[in-house]
N, C-alpha and C positions, 0 to 999 in steps of 0.2 A: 655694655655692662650697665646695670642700673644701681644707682646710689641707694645708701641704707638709709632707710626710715628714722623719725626721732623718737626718743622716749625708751630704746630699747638699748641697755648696756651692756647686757648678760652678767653671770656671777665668774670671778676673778681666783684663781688657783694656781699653785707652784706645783708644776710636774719633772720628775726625773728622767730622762732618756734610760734604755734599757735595752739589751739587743734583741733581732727580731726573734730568736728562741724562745726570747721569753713572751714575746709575746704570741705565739704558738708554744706554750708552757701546759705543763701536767695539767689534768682538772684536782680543781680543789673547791672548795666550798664559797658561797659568793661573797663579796670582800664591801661589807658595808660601806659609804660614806656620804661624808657632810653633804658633798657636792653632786649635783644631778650628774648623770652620765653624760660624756661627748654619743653623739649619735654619726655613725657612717654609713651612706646608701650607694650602692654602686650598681646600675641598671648596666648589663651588658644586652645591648640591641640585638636583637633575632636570635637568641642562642637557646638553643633547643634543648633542652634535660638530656635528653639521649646520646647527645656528642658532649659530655661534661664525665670526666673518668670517674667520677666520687657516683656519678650516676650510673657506671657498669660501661662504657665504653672504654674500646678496647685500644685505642691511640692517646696519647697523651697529649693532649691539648690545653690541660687546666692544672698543672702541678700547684699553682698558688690557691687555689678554688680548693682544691683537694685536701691542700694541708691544710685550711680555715675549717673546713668538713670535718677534718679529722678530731679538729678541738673543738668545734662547738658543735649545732643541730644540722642535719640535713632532713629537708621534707623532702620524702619519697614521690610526695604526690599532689606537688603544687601549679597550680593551674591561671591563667592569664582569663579579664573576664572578655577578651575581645583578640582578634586576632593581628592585631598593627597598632602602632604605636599610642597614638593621642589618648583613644579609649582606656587604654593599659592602663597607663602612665596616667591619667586624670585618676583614674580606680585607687591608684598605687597613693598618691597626693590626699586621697577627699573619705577613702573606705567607702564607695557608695558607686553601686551596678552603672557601668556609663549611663545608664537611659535616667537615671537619680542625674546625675552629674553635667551631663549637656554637653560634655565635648566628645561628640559620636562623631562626626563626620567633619568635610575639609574645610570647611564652611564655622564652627562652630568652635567654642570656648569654653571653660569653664561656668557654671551660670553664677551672678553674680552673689546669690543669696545661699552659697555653699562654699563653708571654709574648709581652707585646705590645712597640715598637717601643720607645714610651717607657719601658716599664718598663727595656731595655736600655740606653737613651739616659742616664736618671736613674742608672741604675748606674754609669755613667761618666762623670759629672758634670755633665750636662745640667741645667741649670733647664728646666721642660717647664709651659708654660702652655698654657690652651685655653680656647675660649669656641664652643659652639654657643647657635645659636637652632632648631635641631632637636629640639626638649623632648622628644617622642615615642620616638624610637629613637637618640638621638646622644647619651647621657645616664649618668650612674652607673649605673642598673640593667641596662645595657647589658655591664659590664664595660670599654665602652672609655675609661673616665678614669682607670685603673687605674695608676700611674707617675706621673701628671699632679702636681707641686706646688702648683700651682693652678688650678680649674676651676671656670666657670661655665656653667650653664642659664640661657638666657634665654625666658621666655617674655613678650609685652604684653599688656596689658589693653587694650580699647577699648570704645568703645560699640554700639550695637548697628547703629548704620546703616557704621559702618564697620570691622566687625567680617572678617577671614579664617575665623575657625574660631569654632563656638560649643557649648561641652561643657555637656550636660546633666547636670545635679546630682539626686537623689535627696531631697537633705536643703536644699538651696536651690534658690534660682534659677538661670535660665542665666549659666553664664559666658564673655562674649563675650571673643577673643583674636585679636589680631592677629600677624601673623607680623615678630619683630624684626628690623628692618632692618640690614643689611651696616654701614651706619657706629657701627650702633649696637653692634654686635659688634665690632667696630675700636674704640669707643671703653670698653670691659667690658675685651678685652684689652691696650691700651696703657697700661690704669691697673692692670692686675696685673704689665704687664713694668715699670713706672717707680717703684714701687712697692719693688721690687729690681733695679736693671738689671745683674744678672750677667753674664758670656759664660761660653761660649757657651749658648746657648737654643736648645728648641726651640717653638716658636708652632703650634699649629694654629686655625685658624678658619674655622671652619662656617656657614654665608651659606644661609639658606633663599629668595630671593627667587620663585625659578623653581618651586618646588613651590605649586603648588594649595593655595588657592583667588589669583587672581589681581586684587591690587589697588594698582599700581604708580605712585608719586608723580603728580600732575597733569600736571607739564610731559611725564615719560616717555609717559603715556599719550595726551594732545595727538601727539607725536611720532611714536609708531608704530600709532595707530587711525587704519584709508585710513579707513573710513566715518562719521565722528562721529554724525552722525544716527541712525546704525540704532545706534547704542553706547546712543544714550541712551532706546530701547526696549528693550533686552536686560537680561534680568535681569540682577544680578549676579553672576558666578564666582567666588562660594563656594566652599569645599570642599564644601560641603553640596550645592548644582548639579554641582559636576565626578563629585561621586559618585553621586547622581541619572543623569547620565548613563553613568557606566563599567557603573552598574546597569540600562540600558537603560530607566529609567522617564519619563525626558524624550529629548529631539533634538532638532538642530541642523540647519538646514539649512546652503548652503556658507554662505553670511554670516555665518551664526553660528559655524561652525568657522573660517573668517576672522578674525573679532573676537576669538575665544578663543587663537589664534596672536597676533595683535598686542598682545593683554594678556599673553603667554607673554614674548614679544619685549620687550618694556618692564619687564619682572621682572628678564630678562638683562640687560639694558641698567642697572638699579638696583643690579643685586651687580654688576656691573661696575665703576661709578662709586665702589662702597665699594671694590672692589680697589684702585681708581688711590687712594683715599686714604690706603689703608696703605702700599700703595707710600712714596707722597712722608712719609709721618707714620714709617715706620722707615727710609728716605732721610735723615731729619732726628736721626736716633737713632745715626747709623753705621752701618745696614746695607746702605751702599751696597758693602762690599767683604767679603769672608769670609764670603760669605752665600749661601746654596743657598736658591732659592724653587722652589716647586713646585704647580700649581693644576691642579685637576680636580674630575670630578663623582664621584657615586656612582651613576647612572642617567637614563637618557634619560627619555620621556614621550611618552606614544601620544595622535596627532589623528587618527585612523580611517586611518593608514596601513596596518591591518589589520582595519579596521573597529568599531577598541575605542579605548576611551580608558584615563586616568592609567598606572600604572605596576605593576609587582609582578605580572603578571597574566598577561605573554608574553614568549617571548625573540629577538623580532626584533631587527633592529639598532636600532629605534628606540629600543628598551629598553636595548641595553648597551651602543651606541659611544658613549665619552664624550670630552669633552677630556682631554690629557695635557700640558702645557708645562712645562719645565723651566729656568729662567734660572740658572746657575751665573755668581756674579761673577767667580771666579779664573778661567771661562775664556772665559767671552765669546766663543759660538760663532759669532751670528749668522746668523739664522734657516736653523738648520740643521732637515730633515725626517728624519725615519727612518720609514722604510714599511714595517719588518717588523714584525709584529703583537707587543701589547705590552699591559699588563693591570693591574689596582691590587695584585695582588700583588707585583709590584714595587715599589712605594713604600716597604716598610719596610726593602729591601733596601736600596736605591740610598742611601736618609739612612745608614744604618747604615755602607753604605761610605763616604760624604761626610765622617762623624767617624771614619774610620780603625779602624770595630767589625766582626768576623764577625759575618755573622748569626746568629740563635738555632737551637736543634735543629730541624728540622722544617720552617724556612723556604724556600717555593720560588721566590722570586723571583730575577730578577737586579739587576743593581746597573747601570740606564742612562745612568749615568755612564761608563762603561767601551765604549768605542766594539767593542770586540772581540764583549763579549757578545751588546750591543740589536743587534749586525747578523745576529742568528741565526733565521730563523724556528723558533714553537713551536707549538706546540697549542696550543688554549684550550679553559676547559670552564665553562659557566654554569650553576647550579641555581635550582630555585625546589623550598623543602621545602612542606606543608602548615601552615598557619597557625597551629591548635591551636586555633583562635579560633572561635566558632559565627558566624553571618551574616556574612560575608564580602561583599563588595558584589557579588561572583559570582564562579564557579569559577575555577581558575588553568586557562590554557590550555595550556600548557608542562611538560614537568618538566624537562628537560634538554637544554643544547643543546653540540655540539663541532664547533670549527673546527680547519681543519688549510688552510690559506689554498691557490686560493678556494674551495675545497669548505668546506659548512658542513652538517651535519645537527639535528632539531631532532626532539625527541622528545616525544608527548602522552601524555596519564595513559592506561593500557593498553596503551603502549608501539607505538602507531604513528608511525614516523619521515615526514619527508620533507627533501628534499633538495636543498639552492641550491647553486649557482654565484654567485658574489658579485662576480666581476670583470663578468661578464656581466648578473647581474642583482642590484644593490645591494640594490633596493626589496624583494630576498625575494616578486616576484609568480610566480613560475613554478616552483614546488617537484615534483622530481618525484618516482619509486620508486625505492628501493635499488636495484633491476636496472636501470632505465634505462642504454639505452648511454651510453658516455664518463663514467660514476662509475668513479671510480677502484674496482678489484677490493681491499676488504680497509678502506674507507672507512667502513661503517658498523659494520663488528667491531669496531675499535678504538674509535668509538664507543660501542656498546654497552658496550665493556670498562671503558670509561674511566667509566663510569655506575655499572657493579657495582663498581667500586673507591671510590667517590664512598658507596654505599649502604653498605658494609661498612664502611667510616670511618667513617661516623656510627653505626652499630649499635656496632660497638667501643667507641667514644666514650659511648654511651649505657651498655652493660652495665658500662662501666669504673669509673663511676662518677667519671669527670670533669665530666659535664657537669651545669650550671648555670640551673635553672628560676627564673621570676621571678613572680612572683603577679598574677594578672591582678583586679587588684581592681578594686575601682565606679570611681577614679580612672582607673586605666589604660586603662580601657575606655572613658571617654566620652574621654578623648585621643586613643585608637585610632579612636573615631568622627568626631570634630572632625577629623580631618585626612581620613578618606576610606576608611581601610582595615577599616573593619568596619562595618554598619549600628546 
């Protein structure tokens, strides 16, 4: 945990408790006051748009998710600008394309001459708590707890038979770790907001349940595994297994790509369940009014919808549509959709304007609070840098990809593009040649443009002597292993 800065008090307010009905309450018109809004961000790791029911899936996995959906906004068509964590999540923190922002790869941090959401937030008298279980890339060395008055890493210990992750030691034995559960995150940060309950705050918490390796409470897995029998031949879904397989040294047939979906499904269904209980646990605190929540992912998660698995590695959709929900209590939209495309760079804008702040220099997001703006379509633009890291669990397939809605292009290392229609074909099976008729004439320039502008940002960034290297020591590395992204 890191101690809170001085100079920053926040402003001081008397809240009623209320039950959670109300706070999942009729829409009504926004409900002025004195006082800036509480802000809540709740990043749920690897969870894909497409398994979220408020997104058309046909299991239930997100009943809390759904009914936030239902009273405030859902973006139809919000997009990660990278496909694994650090990038995300720096995007999510700074509004600014990772290659702006400097923490691309395992090696690398936030740079130091770009402020983050919080850091403006605490400048204007935000209390700003946070709690991941994301130990790996969500973490101080990361730069994104940078503002934070208070923050904690959570990593668990377990034993070895019911171990997620297991990091190999040098100088000891192995260290078996389990990934900390959603309530357990809700319960790390309700004891740093009660602790001091100032207003306004900002809360972020980081919920790993959906990332690899997949081992989801009894009853959830009962629930969503069709086949229990063939479960209880199947090895278990390790991270150690998922990256075995993204490494193509094992396979799956369908049943086992099935079972590995239904332990996916029941992960969301567990950071779910922790959602609904911060819900009702800052329902009970007074957050049911003056309060801006906001929940999404940082990356989808590939089941051979392109023939590959985990994440970080392609820029399909399965990789960057993420959820986007918005619940504002002052205005209580009801489930309102917004179908123009929409992205994590947004997120530091839209808080920013929620506390009545400009955003900082250099921020490109809009503020999707503001009905004028989100109803604009933009471009979007996703990178994947190189890792820096030796054994990778195999090459990145991607390096860049840009949308301009529904044309999409997608660019491989040597710089051969191809090219989706996404209204026509979501699944990305039918990618053709820049010439192909009916691409739009001037579709893939601007692409490519938008690429050499992405590469030059970061070269600047790099010779400027902004940017921020992080030492890849024995630790970091068997972390970087334990979870999947490096052998």
């Amino acid at each position: 945990m890191i101690d809170a800065p001085n100079g920053t008090s926040g402003f001081r307010a008397v809240w009623v408790g209320v039950g959670l009905l109300l706070l999942l309450a009729c829409p009504s018109p926004i409900v002025p006051s004195e006082t800036p809004p509480n802000l809540v961000v709740v990043v749920i790791d690897t969870l894909r748009a497409d398994h979220v029911g408020a997104y058309g899936y046909g299991r239930d996995t997100s009943p809390s998710l759904d009914a936030l959906a239902s009273r405030g906004m859902r973006f139809a068509r919000a997009s990660a600008p990278s496909s694994w964590t650090k990038p995300s999540v720096a995007s999510l923190f700074t509004s600014r394309p990772p290659s702006e922002h400097g923490a691309v790869d395992f090696l690398s941090a936030i740079s130091a001459d770009v402020e983050t959401v919080t850091e403006r937030l605490a400048g204007a008298g935000y209390r700003c708590l946070g709690v991941s279980s994301n130990f790996v890339h969500v973490n101080e060395q990361s730069g994104l707890t940078r503002g934070f008055h208070a923050w904690s890493t959570l990593k668990g210990n377990a034993s070895e038979d019911s171990a997620d992750f297991v990091i190999e030691r040098s100088h000891a034995g192995p260290l078996w770790l389990r990934a900390v559960g959603a309530e357990e995150v809700n319960h790390e940060l309700l004891g740093l907001l009660d602790a001091e309950p100032s207003r306004p705050v900002f809360l972020y918490l980081h919920y790993m349940e959906p990332h690899g390796g997949y081992s989801p409470p009894p009853d959830l897995r009962s629930r969503f595994v069709r086949d229990p029998e063939f479960a209880r031949g199947a090895p278990p879904a390790t991270a150690t297994f998922l990256n075995d397989l993204a490494a193509g040294r094992v396979s799956v047939d369908e049943a086992g790509r099935r079972l590995l979906v239904d332990l996916y499904d029941a992960e969301i269904a567990a950071a779910d369940r922790g959602l609904g209980a911060l819900l009702e646990a800052l329902q009970a605190r007074g957050f049911d009014e003056n309060t801006v929540y906001l929940v999404t992912s940082d990356h989808g998660e590939e089941f051979l919808d392109h023939g590959g698995w985990f994440h970080g590695l392609t820029l399909y959709e399965e990789a960057l549509r993420v959820p986007l929900v918005i619940y504002d209590t002052r205005q209580r939209l009801g489930a309102a959709v917004v179908e123009h495309g929409v992205g994590l760079l947004d997120v530091a804008t839209t808080l920013l304007a929620a506390a009545g702040l400009e955003p900082s220099p250099g921020m490109r997001g809009i503020d999707l609070l503001n009905g004028e703006s989100r109803e604009k379509s933009r471009d979007r633009f996703a990178e994947l840098f190189p890792t820096r890291a030796e054994s990778v669990i195999r090459p990145r397939t991607h390096v860049w990809a840009y949308g301009s809605w529904p044309w999409k292009v997608v660019s491989a290392p040597g710089g051969t593009v191809e090219v989706f229609r996404l209204d026509r074909d979501p699944g990305e099976r039918h990618g053709v040649r820049p010439s192909a008729p009916g691409v739009p004439s001037g579709l893939v320039w601007r692409a490519r443009t938008r690429a050499r502008a992405a590469r030059l940002a970061r070269t600047v960034r790099q010779r400027g002597g902004h940017a921020i290297d992080v030492e890849l020591n024995s630790e970091k590395r068997e972390e970087l292993k334990a979870l999947g992204y490096i052998e």
